[in-house]
Each structure stands twice: as structure tokens, then as C-alpha cells.
C-alpha positions in Angstrom: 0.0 0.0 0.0 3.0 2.4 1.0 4.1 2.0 -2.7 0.5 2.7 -4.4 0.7 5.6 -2.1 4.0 7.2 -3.5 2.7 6.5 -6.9 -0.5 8.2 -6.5 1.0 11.0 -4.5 3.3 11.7 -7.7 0.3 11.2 -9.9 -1.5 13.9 -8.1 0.9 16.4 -7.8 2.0 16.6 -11.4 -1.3 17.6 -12.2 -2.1 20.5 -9.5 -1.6 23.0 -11.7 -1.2 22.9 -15.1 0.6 26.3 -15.6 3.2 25.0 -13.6 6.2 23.9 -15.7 6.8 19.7 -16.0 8.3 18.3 -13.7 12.0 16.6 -13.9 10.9 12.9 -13.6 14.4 12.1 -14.1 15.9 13.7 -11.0 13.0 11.4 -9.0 15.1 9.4 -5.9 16.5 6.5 -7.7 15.4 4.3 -4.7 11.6 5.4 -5.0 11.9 4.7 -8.7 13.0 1.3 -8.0 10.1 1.0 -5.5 7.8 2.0 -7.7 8.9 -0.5 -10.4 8.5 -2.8 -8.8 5.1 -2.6 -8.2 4.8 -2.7 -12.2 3.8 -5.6 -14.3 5.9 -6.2 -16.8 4.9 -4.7 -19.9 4.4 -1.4 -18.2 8.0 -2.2 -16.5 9.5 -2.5 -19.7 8.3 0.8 -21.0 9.4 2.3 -17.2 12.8 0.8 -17.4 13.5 2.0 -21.0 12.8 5.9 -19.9 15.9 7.2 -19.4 19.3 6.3 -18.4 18.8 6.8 -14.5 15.8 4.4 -15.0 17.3 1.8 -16.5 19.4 1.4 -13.6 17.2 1.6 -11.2 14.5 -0.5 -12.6 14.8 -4.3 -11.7 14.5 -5.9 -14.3 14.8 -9.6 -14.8 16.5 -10.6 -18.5 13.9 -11.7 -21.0 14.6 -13.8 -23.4 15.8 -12.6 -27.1 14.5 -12.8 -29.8 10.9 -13.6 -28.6 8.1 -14.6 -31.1 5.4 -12.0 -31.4 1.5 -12.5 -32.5 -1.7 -10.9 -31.8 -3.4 -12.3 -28.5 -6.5 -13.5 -30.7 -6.9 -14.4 -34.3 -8.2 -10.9 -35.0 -6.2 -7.9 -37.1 -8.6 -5.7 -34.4 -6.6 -7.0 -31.4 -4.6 -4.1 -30.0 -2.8 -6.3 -27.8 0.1 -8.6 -28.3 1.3 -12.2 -26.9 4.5 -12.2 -26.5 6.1 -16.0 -26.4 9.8 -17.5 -26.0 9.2 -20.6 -27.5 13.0 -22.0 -25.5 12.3 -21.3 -22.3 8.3 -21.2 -22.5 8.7 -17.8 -20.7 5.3 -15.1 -22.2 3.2 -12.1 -21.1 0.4 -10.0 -23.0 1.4 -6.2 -24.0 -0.8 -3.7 -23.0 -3.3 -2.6 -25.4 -1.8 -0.4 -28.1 -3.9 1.3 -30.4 -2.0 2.1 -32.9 -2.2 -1.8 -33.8 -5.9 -1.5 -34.7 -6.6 -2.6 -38.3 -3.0 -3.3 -39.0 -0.8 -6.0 -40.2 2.6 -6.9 -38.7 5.0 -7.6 -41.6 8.3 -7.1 -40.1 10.5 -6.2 -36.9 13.9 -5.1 -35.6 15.3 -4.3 -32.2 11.8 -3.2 -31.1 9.9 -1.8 -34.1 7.1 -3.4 -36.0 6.7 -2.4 -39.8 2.4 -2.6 -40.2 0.3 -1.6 -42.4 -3.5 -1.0 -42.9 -5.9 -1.8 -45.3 -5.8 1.1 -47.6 -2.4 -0.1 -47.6 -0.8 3.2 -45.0 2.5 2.0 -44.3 4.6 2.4 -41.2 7.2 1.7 -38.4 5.7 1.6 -35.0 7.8 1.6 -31.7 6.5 -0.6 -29.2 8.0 0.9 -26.1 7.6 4.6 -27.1 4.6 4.5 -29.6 6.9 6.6 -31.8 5.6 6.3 -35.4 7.2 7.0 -38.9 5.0 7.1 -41.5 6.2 5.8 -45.2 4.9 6.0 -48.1 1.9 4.0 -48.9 2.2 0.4 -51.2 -0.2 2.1 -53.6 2.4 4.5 -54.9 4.8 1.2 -56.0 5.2 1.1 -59.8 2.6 -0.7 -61.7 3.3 -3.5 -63.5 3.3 -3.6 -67.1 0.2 -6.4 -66.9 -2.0 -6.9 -64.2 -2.6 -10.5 -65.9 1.3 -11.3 -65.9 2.9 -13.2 -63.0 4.4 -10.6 -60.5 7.8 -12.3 -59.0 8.7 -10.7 -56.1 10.2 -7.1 -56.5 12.9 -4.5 -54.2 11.6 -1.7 -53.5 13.2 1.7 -51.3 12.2 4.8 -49.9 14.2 7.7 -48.5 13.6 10.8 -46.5 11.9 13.3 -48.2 10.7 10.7 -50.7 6.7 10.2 -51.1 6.8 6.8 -53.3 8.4 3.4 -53.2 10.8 3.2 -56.0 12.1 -0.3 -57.5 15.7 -1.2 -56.6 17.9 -3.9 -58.7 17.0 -6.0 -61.8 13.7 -6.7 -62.5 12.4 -10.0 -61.4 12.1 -12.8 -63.9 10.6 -16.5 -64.1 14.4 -17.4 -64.1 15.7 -14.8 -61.6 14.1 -13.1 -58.6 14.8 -11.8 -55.2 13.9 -14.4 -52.6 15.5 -12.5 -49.3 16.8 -9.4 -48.7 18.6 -8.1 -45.1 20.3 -4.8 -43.8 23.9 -5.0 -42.7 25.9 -3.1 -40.4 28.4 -1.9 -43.1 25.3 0.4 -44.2 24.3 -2.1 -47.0 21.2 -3.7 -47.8 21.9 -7.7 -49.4 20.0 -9.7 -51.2 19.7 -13.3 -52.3 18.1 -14.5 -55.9 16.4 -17.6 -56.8 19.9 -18.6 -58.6 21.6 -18.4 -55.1 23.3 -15.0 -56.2 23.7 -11.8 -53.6 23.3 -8.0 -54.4 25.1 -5.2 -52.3 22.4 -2.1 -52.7 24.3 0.7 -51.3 21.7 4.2 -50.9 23.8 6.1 -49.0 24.1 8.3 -52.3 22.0 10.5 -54.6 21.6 7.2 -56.7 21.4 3.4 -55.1 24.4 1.4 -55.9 24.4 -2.1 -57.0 27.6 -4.4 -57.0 27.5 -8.5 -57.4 28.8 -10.0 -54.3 28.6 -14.0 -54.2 28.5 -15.5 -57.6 25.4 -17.9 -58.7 25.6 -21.2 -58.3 26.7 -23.5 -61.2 23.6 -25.4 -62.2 25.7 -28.6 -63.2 27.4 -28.5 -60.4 26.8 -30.8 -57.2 27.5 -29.1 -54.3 26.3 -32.0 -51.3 24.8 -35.4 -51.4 24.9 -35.5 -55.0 22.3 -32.5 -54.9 22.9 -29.8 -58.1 22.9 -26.3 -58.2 19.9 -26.4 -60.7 18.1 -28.5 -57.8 19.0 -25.9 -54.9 18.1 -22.9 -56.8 14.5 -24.7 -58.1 13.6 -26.7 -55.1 15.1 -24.9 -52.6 13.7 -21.6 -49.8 16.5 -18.9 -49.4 17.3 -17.2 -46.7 20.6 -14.8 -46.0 22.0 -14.0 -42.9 25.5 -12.0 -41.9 27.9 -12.5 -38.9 29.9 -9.9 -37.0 32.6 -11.4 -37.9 31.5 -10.7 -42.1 30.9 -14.2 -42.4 27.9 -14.8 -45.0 25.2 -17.5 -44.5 22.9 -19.2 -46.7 19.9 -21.2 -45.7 18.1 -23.3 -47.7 15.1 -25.3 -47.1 13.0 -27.8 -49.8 10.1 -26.2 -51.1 8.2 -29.3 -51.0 6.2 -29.6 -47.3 5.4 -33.0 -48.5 8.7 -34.4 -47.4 8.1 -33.4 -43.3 10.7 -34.7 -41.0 9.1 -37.9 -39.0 10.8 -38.2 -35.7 14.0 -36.7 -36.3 14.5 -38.8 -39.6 15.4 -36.2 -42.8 14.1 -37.8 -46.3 15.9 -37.2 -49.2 16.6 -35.1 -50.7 17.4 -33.1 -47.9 15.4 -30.7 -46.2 18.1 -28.7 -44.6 21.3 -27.3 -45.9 23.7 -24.7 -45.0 26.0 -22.9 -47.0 28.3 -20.0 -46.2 30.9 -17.6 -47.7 33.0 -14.7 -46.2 33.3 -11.9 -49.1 36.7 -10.6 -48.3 38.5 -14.2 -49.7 36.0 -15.8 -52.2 33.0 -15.0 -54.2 31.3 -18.8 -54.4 29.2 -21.1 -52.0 30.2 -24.1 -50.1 28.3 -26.1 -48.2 28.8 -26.3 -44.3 27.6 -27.7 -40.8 29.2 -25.2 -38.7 28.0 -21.2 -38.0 30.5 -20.6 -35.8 28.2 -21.8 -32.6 25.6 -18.9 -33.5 21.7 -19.4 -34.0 19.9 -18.6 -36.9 15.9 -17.7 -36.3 13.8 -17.4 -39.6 10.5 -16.3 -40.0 8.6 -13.7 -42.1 10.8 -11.3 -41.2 14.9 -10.6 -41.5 16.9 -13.7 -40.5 18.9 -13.2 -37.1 22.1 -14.6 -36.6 22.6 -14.2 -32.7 26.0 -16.1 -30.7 25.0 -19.0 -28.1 26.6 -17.5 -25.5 23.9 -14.6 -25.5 20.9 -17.4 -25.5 20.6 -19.0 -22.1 21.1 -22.5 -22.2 21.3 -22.9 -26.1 23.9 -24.7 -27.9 25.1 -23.3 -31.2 24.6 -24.1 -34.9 20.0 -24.6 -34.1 18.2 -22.7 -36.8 14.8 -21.9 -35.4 11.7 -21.7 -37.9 8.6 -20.2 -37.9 8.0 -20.2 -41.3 4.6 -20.7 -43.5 4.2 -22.6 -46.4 1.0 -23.2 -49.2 -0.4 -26.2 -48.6 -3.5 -27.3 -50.0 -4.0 -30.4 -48.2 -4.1 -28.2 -44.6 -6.0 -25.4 -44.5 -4.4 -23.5 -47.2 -1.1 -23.4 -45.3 1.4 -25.4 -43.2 3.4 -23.6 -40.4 6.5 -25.0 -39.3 7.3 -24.0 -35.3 10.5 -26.0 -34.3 14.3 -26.0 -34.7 17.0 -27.5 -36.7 20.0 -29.3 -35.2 22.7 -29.2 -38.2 24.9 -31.1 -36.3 22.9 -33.9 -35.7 20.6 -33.2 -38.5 17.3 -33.4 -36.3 14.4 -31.3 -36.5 12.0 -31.1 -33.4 8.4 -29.0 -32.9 7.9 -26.5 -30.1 4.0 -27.7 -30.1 2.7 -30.7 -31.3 -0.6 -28.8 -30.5 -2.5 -26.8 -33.2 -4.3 -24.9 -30.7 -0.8 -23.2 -29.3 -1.1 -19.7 -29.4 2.2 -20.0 -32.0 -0.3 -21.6 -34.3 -3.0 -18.8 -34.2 -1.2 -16.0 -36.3 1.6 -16.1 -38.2 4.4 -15.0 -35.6 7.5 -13.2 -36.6 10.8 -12.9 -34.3 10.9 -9.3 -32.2 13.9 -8.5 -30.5 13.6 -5.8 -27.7 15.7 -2.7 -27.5 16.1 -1.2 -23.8 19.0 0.8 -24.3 
């Protein structure tokens, strides 16, 4: 009660008079700050702790789990609330109502932002602790497409400051060729990965993007593991990039064809899982691997994220966690894969064997928080 007390006796004063100026929140007695965070759950908590420097000291604040997965608390795009999950150590708590998540769509998400957008197709990046809010351009104002009766393969598109459209970035998409992943670097470069297993540098740090071949495609003739062609990896096979700290290049593919599931732990062939990895600076080509340097790779509908073991508690390296969808027509349309990847073992195992899981409801993507 002594807490609820302070609280309300802060509330109450702020708001005395209203011609007086603000007060200094942060020069508030670090010890009743910590009293009163305590008495926070933890959403709110989170919020409190990431205020300001002399806050995030004070606040006590136990470590959550990174990178957590992140859906709406019903099957509704009207939620404003958010379940937040950790599929490792089954740790999860409900965020706070936000409205700014009404009538949206989560597409994407990096060190605490969401990228949503709305059904007349508004677009823009929503901070979850701060309810900051950039506004981009909207989708209608991408290019049209030549024919609306032609297949559309999937497209780059960028957007500066200042800018009021999306503008297309690289090579145009073909039936042959087309961008399957694309992730932002720390060098200040956006990469991508083709259908033919080829990355793209897109530097727009200029007046004009610039676009420089990186890793070379692979040779179609050319068996790179298990008797397994290039023509077969870049056909068969789902792409996904990921970078180290160290510059090291990663390449994750997984067979298009859900069909072939992994039954208790067994891989079919041909196999599900590879890995392939390159660093820049001393070659341009693939080769295949079973070792990312005791890191873990999460994939989802958003940016792969390559994070070290050591910052997981109690994960061993070289896992690649999934929570990616797939058409399937036998299963309601779709078939979503919740689980991990042992490469060293080659094993794949399910968080939930249950379809009613709440990872099962939405289409999760990985969210990693901020707090500094």
C-alpha cells in the first residue's frame, strides 16, 4: 500500500496545476523509482525501465529472453494487444493494449519496431515501447506492373527521407531470376539473395542506389552436397541470408516441397536442410557447411537473425529456429513450421505438437527488444 501511495501522490501532484512547468521525472530518488517499479507488471515495467538512463538502472528488471516470437493475443487484425512468447524457455506475457495496432498488419520487426500496415495499404514503423511512429509512403504508390494478368515475381523496393513513393531497386524480377531475401547490414548495405543463389550489395547512401555483385550464382551442373545440383538448390530450394559480425555470409536453404516433413527426427531425401556459407573478403562462391560458428539462426517472415550461443541461455550453437509458413493445400491452405534445426545432428523437433498453441494462431515473426 505504502508503494500505491508514492505512486498516486506523484500522480497527483503533477497535475495541481497545469501552468506550472513539468516536472524533472528524471531527477526522481533513484530508490523510490525502484520501489515503484517494482510494483509494475511487466509490460508497463519494460516501458518504465527504458525511460531514461537513471531508470534503467534503477528499474529491476529480470533478463527476458531474445529474440521472442510475437502475434496478436486473438486471431483478430482488431486485437490491440500482443502475446509475446519464447518458444526456448516457454517464458510469455500480454502487451498492453496499443492502439495504434488496430486494423493493421505486422509484416516485419527489428530491435523493437514493428513495420504494419492497414488496409488502404498506409504504411509504417511503430515503436512498441515509445509509440513513436514514422509514416512511409503508402504500397499504392509502387510502380505498376506492365500487366496486371502477368505473373508478378517478387520485387525491391526503397524509400528515403523526403521521398513520397516506393521506387524499384535492382534487376527486375524474372521466371528465371528473382529476389527471394533481402537483409540490412551493419556496413550500411542492404543484401540480397536470388532464386539462382546470387547476392546483391544495394548501397543508398548516395544521390543514386548502388548495385555491386557479391557471391557468384551457383553453377547449375554442379553438385555441391549429397549429390544435390545447383539447378536442384536454386528450383527446389527456400532462401534465406544472414551475416555475422565477424563478415561471415550464411545461406539457408530449405525444400520447397512440405510433403517431405521430418518424422521423428529422420530427414528424407533429398534433404530438407542445408547450410552454405561464404566470407566476401577471400571468395565470391558457395560451399556447403555444418558449422556457423556456434551462433543461431531464427527465420520467419521477417529478417533472418544470426545471434552467438553465448547470449541465449542454455542454447547450444549451430540450431536454426523456424517459424516459417508454407502453401499447402491439403491443410488449411497453409502449413506452419514451429520447431528447430540441429545441423549437427541433423534433427528437426516442434515447439508444439498442438495446433491450438497460441504459435499456431497468427503467423508469428521474431521481435527482439531494445532497452537501451
Amino acid at each position: 500500500m505504502e508503494n500505491t501511495s508514492i505512486t498516486s501522490t506523484i500522480v497527483l501532484n503533477s497535475q495541481e496545476d497545469s501552468t506550472m512547468d513539468r516536472p524533472n521525472w528524471s531527477s526522481l530518488p533513484l530508490d523510490i523509482v525502484t520501489m515503484i517499479s517494482e510494483e509494475l507488471p511487466l509490460p508497463h515495467r519494460i516501458c518504465f525501465h527504458a525511460t531514461c538512463n537513471a531508470w534503467y538502472f534503477a528499474t529491476l528488471l529480470k533478463p527476458i529472453p531474445s529474440p521472442l516470437l510475437l502475434t496478436r493475443n486473438d486471431e483478430s487484425e482488431h486485437s490491440d494487444s500482443c502475446l509475446f512468447v519464447s518458444p526456448i524457455t516457454e517464458f510469455f506475457f500480454i502487451y498492453f493494449p496499443i492502439s495504434e495496432l488496430h486494423g493493421t498488419r505486422c509484416v516485419g520487426s527489428n530491435a523493437g519496431w514493428l513495420a504494419i500496415f492497414d488496409e488502404q495499404l498506409d504504411v509504417s514503423l511503430l515503436n512498441l515501447l515509445t509509440k513513436t511512429r514514422i509514416y512511409l509512403p503508402s504500397f499504392i504508390t509502387l510502380p505498376l506492373y506492365n500487366s496486371p494478368y502477368e505473373r508478378n515475381y517478387p520485387e525491391i523496393a526503397y524509400t528515403k527521407v523526403g521521398n513520397d513513393k516506393w521506387i524499384f531497386l535492382g534487376t527486375p524480377s524474372t521466371m528465371e531470376c528473382y529476389y527471394e531475401d533481402i537483409m540490412y547490414h551493419h556496413d550500411g548495405k542492404f543484401y540480397s539473395i536470388t532464386s539462382q543463389s546470387e547476392v546483391q550489395a544495394f548501397d543508398l547512401s548516395g544521390d543514386y542506389p548502388v548495385t555491386m555483385l557479391l557471391i557468384e550464382r551457383l553453377a547449375r551442373s554442379v553438385e555441391y552436397l549429397d549429390n544435390i545440383s545447383g539447378s536442384t538448390i536454386n528450383d527446389l530450394y527456400n532462401k534465406y541470408l544472414a551475416c555475422s559480425s565477424t563478415g561471415e555470409m550464411f545461406l539457408f536453404l530449405w525444400h520447397r516441397d512440405q510433403t517431405h516433413y521430418p518424422n521423428n527426427g529422420a530427414l528424407p531425401r533429398p534433404k530438407d536442410f542445408m547450410l552454405m556459407k561464404v566470407k566476401p573478403e577471400r571468395s565470391h562462391c558457395w560451399a556447403t557447411t555444418k558449422d556457423m560458428g556456434n551462433m543461431c539462426l531464427f527465420i520467419g517472415s521477417n529478417n533472418p537473425i544470426l545471434i552467438p550461443s553465448k547470449d541465449l541461455d542454455g542454447l547450444k550453437g549451430d540450431h536454426i529456429f523456424s517459424i516459417e509458413t508454407f502453401p499447402n493445400e491439403e491443410v488449411d491452405g497453409y502449413t506452419r513450421n514451429v520447431g528447430y534445426f540441429d545441423l549437427k545432428e541433423e534433427r528437426w523437433k516442434s515447439f508444439s505438437e498442438s495446433s491450438q498453441s497460441p504459435l499456431y494462431l497468427r503467423p508469428p515473426i521474431w521481435f527482439t527488444l531494445s532497452l537501451h
